[in-house]
N, CA, C and O atoms as a MOPAC input file, in Angstrom:
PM7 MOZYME 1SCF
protein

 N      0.61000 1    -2.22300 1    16.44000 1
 C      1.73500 1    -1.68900 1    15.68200 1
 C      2.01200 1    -2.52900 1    14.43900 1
 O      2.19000 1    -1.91500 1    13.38700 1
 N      2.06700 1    -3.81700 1    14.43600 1
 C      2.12300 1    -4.90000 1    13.61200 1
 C      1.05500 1    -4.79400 1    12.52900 1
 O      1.25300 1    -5.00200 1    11.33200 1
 N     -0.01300 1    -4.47100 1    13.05000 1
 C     -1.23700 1    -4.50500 1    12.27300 1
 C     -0.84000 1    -2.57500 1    11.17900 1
 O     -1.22700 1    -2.36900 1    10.02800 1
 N     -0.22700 1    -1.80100 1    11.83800 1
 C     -0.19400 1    -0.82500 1    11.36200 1
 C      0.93100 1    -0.57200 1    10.01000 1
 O      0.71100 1    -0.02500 1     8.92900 1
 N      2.05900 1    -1.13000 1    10.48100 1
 C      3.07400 1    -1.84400 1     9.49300 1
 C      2.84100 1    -2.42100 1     8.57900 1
 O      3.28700 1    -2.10900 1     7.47500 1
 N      2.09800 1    -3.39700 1     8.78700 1
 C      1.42100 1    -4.04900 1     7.58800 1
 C      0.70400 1    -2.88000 1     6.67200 1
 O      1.29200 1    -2.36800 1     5.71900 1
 N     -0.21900 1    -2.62700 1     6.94600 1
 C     -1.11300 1    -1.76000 1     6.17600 1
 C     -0.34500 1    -0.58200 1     5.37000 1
 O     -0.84500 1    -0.25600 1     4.29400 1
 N      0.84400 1     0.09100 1     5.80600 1
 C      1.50300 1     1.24200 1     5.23300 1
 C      1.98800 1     0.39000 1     4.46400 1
 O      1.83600 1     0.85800 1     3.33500 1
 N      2.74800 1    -1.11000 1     4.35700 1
 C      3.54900 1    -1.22700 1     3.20600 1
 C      2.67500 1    -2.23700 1     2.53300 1
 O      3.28900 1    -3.01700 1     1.80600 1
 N      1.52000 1    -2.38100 1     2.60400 1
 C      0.56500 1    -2.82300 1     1.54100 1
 C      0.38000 1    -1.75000 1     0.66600 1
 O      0.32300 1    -1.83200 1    -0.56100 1
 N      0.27600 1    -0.61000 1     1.43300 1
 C     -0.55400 1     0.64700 1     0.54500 1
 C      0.87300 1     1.20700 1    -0.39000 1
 O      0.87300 1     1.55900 1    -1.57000 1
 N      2.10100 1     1.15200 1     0.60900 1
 C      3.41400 1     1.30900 1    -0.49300 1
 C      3.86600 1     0.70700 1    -1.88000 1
 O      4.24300 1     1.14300 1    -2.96700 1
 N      3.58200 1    -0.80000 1    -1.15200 1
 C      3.86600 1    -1.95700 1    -2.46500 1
 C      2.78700 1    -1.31400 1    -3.63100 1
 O      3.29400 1    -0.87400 1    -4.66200 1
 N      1.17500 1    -1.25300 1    -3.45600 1
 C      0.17800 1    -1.00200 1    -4.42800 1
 C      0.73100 1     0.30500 1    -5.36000 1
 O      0.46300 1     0.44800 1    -6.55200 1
 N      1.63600 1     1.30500 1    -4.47800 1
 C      1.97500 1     2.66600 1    -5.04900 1
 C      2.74800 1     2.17900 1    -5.96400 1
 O      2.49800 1     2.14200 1    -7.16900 1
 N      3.91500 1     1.70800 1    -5.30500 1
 C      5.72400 1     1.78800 1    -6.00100 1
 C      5.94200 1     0.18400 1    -6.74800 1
 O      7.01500 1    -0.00500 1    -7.32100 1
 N      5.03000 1    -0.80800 1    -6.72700 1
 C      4.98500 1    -2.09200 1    -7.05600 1
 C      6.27800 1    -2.41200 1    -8.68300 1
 O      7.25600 1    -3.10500 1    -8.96200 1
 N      5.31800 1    -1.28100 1    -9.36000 1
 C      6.13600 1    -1.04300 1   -10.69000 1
 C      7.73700 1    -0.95600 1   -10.84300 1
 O      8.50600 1    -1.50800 1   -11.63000 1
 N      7.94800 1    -0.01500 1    -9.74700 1
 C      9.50400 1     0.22100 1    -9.34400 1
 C     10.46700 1    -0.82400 1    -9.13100 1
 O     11.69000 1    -0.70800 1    -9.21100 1
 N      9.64300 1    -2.11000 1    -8.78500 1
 C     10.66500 1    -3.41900 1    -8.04000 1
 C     10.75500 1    -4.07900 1    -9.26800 1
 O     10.09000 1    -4.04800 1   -10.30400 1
 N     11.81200 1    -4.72600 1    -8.86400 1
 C     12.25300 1    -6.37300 1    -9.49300 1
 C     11.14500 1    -7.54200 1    -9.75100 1
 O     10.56900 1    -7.62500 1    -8.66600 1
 N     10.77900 1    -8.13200 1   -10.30700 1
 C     10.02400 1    -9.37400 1   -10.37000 1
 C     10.21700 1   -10.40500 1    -9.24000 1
 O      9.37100 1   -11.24600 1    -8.93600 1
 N     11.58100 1   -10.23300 1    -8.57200 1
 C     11.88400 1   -11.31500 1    -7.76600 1
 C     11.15400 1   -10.55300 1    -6.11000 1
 O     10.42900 1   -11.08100 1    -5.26600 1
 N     11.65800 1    -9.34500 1    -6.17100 1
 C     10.86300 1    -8.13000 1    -5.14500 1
 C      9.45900 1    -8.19700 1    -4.84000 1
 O      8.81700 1    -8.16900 1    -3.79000 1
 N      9.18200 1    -8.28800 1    -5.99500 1
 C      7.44200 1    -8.07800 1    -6.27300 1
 C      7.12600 1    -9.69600 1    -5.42400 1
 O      6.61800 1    -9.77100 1    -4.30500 1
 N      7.52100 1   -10.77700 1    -6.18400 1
 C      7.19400 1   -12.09300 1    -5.97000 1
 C      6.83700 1   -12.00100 1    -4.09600 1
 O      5.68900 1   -12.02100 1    -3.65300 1
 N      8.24900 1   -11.89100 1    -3.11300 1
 C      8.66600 1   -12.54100 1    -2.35900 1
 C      7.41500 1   -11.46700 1    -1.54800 1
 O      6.60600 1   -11.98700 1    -0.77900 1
 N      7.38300 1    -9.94700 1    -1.82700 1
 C      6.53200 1    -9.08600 1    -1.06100 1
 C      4.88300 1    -9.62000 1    -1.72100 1
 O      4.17700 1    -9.45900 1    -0.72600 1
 N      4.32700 1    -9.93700 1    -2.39200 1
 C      3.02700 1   -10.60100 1    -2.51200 1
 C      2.69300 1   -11.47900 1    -2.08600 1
 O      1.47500 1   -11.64900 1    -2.05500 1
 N      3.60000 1   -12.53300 1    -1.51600 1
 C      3.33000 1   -13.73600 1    -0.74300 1
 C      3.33100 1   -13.70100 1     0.36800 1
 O      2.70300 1   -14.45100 1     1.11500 1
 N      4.26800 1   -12.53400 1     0.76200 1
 C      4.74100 1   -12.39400 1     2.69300 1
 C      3.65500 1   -11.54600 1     3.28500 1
 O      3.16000 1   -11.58400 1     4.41100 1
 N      3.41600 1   -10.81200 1     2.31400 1
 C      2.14000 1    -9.50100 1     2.81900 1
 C      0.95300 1    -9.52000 1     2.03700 1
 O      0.01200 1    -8.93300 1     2.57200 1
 N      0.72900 1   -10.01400 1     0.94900 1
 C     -0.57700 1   -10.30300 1     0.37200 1
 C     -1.24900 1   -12.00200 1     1.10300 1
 O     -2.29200 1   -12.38000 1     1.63600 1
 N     -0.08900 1   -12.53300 1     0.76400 1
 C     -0.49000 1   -13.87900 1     0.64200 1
 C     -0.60000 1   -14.99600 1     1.89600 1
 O     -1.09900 1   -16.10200 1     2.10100 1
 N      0.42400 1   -13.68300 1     2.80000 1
 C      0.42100 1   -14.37700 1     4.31200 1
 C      1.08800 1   -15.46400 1     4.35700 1
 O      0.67400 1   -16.34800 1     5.10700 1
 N      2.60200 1   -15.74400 1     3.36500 1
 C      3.19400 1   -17.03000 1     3.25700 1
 C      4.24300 1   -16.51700 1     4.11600 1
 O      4.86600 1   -15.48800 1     3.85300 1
 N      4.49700 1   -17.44700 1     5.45300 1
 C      5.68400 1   -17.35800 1     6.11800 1
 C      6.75900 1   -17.10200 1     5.29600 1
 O      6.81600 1   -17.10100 1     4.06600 1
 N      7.82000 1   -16.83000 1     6.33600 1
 C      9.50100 1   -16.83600 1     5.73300 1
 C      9.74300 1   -17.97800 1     4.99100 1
 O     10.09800 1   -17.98500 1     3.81200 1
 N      9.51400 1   -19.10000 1     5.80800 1
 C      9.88000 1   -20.75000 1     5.49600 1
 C      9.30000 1   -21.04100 1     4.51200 1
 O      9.99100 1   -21.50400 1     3.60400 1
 N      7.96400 1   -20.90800 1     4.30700 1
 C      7.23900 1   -21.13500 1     2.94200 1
 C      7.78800 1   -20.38800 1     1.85300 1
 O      7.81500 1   -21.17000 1     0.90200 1
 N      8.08800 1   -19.65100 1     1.62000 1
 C      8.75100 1   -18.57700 1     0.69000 1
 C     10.37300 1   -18.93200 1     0.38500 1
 O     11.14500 1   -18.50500 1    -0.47400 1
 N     10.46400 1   -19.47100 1     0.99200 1
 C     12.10400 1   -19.98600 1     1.12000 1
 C     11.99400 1   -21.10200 1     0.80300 1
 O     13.10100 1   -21.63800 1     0.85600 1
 N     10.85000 1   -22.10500 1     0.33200 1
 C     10.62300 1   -23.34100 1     0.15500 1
 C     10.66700 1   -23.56200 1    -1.12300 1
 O     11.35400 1   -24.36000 1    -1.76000 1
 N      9.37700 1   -22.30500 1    -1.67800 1
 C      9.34900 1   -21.87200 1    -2.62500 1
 C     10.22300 1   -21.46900 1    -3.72700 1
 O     10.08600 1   -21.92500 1    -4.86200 1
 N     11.09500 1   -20.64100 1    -3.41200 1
 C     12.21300 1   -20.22900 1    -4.49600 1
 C     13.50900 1   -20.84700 1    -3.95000 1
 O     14.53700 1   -20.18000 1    -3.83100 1
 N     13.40000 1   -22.53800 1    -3.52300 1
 C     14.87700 1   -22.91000 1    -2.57100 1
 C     15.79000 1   -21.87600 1    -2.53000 1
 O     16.80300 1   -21.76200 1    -3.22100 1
 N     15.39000 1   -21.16200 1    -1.71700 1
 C     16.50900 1   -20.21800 1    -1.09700 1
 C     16.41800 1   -20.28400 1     0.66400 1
 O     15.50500 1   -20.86000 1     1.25500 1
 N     17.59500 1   -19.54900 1     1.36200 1
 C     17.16600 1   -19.82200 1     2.87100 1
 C     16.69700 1   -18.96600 1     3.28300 1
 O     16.86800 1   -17.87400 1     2.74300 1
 N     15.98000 1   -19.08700 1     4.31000 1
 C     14.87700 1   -18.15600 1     5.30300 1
 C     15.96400 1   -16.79100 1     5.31500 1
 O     15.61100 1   -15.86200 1     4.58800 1
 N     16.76400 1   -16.67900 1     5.79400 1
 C     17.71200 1   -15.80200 1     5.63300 1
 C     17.40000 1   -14.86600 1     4.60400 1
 O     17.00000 1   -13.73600 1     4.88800 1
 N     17.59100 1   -15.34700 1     3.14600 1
 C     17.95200 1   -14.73200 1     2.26500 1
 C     16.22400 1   -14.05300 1     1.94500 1
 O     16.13400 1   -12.85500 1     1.67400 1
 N     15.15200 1   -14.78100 1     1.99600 1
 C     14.38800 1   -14.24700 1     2.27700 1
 C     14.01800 1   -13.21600 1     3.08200 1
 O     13.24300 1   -12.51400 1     2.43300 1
 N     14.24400 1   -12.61800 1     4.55700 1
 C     13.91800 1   -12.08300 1     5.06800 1
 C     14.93800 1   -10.86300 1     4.69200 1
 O     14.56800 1    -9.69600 1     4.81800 1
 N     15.94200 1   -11.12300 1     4.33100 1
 C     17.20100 1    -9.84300 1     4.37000 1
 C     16.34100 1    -9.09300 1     2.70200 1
 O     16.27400 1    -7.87100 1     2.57300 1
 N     15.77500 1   -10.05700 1     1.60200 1
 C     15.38200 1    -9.65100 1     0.50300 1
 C     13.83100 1    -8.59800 1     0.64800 1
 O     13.44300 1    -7.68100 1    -0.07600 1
 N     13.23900 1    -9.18300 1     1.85500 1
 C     11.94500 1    -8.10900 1     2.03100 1
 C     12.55500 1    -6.93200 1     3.09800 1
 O     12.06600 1    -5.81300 1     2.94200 1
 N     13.40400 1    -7.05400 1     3.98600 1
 C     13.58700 1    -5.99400 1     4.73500 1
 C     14.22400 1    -4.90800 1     3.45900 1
 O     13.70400 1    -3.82800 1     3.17900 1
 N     15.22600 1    -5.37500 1     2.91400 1
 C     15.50600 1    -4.24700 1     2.03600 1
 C     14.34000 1    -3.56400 1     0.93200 1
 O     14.42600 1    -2.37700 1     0.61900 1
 N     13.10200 1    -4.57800 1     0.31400 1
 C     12.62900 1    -4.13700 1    -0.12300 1
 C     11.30600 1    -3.22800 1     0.32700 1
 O     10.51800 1    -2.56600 1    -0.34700 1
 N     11.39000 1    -3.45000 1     1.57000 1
 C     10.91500 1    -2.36200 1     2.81100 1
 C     11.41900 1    -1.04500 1     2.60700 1
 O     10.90100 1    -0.04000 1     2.12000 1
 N     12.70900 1    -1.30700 1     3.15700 1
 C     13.40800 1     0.10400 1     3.29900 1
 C     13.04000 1     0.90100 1     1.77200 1
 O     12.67900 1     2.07700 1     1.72900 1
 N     13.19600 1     0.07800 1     0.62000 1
 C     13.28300 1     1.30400 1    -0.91400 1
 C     12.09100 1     1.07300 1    -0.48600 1
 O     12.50000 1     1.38200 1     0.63300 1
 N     11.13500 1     0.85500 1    -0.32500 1
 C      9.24400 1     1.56900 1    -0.50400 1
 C      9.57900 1     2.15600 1     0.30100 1
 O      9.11300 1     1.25100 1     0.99300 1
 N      9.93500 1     2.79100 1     0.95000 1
 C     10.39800 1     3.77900 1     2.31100 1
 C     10.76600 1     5.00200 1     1.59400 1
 O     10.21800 1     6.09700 1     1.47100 1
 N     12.08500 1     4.38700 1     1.06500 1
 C     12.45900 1     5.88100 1     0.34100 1
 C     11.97500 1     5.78000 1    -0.76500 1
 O     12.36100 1     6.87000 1    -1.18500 1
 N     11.35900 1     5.29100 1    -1.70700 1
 C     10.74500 1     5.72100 1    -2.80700 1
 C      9.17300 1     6.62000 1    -1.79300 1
 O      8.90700 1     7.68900 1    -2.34200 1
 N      8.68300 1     6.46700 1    -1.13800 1
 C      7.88800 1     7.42000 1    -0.37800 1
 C      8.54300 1     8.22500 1     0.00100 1
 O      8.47900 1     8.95400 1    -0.98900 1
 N      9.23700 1     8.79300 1     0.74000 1
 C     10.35400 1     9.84700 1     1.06900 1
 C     10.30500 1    10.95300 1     0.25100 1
 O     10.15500 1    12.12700 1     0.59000 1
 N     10.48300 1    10.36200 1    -1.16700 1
 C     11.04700 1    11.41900 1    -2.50800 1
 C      9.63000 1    11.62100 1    -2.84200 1
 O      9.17400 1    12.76300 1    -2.80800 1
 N      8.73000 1    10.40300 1    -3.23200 1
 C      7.45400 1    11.11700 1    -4.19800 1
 C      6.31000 1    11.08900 1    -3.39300 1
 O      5.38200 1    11.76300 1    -3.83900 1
 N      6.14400 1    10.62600 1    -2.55300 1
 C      4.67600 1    11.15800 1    -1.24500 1
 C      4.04800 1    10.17300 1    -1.54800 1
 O      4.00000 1     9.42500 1    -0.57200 1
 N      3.40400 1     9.67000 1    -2.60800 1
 C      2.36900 1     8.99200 1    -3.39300 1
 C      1.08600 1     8.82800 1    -2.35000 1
 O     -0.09400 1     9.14300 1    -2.49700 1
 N      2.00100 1     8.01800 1    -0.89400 1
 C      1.06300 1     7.38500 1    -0.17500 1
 C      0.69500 1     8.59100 1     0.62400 1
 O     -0.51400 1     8.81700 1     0.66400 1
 N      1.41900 1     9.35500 1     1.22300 1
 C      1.08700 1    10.36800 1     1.70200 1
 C     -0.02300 1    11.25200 1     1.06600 1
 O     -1.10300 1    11.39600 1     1.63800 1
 N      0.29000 1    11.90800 1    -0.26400 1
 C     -1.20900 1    12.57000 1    -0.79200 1
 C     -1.82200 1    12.36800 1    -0.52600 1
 O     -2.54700 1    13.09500 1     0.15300 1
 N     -2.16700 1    10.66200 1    -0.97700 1
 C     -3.46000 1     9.24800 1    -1.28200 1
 C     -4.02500 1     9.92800 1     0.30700 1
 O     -5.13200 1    10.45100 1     0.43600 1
 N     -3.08000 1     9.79500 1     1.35500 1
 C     -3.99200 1     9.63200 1     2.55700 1
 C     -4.90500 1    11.12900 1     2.97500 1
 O     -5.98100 1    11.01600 1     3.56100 1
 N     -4.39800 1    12.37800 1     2.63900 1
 C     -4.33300 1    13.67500 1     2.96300 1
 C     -6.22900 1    13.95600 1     1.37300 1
 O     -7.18500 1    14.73100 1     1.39200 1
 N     -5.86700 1    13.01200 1     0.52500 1
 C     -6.79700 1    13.10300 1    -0.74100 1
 C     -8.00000 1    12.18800 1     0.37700 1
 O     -8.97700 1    12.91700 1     0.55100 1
 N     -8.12100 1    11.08300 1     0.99500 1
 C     -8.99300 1    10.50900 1     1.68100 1
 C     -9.88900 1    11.49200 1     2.89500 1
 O    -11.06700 1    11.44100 1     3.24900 1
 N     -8.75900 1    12.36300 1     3.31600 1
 C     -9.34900 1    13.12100 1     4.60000 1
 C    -10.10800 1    13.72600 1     3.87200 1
 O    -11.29400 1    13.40100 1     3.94200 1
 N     -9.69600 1    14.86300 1     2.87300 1
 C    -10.09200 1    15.81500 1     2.72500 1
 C    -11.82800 1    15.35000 1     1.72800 1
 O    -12.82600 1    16.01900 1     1.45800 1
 N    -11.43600 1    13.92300 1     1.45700 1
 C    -13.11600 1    13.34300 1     1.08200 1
 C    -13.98600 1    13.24000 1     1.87700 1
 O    -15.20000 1    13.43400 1     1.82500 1
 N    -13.13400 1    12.83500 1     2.83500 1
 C    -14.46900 1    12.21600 1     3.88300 1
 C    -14.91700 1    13.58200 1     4.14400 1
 O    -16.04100 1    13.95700 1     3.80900 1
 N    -13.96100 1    14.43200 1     4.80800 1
 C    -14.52100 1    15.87600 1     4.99900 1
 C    -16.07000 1    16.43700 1     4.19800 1
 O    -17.20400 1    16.79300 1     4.51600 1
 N    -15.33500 1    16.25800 1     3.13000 1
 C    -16.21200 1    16.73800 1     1.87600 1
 C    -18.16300 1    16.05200 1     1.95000 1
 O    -19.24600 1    16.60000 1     1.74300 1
 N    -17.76200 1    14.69400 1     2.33700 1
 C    -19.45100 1    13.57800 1     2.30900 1
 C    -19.32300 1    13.98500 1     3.24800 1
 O    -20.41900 1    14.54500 1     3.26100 1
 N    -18.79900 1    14.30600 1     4.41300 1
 C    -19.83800 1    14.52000 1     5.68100 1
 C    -20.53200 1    16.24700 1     5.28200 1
 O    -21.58600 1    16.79100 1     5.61200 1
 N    -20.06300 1    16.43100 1     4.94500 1
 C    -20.80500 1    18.49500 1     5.13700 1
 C    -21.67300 1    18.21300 1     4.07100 1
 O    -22.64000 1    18.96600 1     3.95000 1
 N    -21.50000 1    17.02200 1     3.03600 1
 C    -22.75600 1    16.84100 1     1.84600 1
 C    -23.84700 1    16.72500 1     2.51000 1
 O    -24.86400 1    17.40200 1     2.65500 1
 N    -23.30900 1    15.38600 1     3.02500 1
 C    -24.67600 1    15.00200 1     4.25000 1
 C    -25.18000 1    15.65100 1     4.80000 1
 O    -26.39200 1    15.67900 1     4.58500 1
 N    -24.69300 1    16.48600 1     5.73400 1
 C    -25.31400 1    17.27900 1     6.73300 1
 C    -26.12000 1    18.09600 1     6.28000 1
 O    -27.13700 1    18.39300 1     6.90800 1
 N    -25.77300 1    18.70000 1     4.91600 1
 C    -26.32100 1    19.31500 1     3.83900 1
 C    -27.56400 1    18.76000 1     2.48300 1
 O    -28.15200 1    19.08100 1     1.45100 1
 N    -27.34100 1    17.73500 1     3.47700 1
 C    -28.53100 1    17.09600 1     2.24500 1
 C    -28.13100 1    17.53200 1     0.59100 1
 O    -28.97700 1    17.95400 1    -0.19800 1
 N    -27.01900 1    17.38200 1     0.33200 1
 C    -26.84800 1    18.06300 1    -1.11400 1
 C    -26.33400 1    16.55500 1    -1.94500 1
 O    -25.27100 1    15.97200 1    -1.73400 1
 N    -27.00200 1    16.29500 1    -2.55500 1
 C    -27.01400 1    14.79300 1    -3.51300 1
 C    -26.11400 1    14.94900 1    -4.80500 1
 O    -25.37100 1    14.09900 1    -5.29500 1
 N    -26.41000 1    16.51800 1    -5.33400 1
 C    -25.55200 1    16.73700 1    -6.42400 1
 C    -23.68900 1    16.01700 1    -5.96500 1
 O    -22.91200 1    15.14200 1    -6.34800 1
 N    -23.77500 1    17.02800 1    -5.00900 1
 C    -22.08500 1    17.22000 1    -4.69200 1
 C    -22.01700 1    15.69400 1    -3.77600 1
 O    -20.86200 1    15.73300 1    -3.35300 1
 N    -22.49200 1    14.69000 1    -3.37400 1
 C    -22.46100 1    13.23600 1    -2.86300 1
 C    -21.68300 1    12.69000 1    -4.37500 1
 O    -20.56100 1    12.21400 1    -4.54600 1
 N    -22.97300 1    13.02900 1    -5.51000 1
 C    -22.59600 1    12.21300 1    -6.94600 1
 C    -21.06400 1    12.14600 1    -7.39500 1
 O    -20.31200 1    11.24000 1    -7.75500 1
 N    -20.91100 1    14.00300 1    -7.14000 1
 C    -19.15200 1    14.44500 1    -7.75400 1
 C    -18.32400 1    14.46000 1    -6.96400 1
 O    -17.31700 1    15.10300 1    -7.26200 1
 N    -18.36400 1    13.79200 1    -5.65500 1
 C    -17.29700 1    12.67900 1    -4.97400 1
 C    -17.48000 1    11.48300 1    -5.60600 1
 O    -16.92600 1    11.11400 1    -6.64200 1
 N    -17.89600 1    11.17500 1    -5.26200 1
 C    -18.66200 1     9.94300 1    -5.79100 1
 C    -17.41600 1     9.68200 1    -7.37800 1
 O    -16.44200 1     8.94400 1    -7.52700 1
 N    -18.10400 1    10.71100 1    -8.31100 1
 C    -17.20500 1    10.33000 1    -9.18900 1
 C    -15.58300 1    10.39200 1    -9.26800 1
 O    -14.72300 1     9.77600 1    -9.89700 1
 N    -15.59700 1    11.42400 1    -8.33300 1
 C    -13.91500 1    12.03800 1    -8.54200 1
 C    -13.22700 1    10.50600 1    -7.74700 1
 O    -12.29900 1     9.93400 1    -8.31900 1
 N    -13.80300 1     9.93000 1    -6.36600 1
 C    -13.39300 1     8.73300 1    -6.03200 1
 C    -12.72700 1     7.89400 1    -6.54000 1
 O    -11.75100 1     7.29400 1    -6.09000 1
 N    -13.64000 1     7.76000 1    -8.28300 1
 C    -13.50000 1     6.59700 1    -8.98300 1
 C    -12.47800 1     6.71200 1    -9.29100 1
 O    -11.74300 1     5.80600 1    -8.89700 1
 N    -11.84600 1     7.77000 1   -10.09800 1
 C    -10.79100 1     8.26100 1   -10.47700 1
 C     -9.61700 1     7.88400 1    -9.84800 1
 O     -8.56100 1     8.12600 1   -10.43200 1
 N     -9.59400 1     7.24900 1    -8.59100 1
 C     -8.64300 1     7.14600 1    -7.68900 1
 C     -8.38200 1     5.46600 1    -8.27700 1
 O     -7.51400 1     4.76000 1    -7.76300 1

């Protein structure tokens, strides 16, 4: 579950990153990119563990509802199925053309 949490608000932060504060951005790149405890992060900007943890839970919750209103991550994931879909029936199909124009449309992502 932990492991799953993580991963949705990695893929949130990468969406909505733009949307936050500098101080937002900071404290969520270190806690979830960077793997810096509470304490380290609180060491960091002398502030207390407290104020740290109350500053990422809230900035949890808005990547929450900024997903809510615009999907972003949701599409992203529904745009992945419907790829893979797509390379497997290439494959099965031996068709190299249509491998290439995933392939490219991917990049695009």
């Amino acid at each position: 579950m932990m492991l799953e949490k993580t991963t949705r608000v990695n893929f949130l932060f990468d969406f909505y990153q733009a949307l936050l504060t500098p101080k937002q951005r900071n404290y969520m790149e270190l806690y979830y990119l960077e793997d810096y405890s509470l304490g380290e992060i609180s060491e960091t900007f002398s502030v207390s563990r407290q104020a740290v943890y109350d500053n990422i839970t809230r900035t949890e919750k808005l990547l929450e509802s900024y997903e809510d209103k615009l999907k972003l991550y949701e599409r992203f994931q529904k745009r992945q199925a419907l790829t893979d879909q797509a390379i497997e029936r290439a494959e099965l199909h031996d068709d190299q053309m249509l491998l290439d124009q995933i392939t490219r449309l991917k990049e695009l992502d």
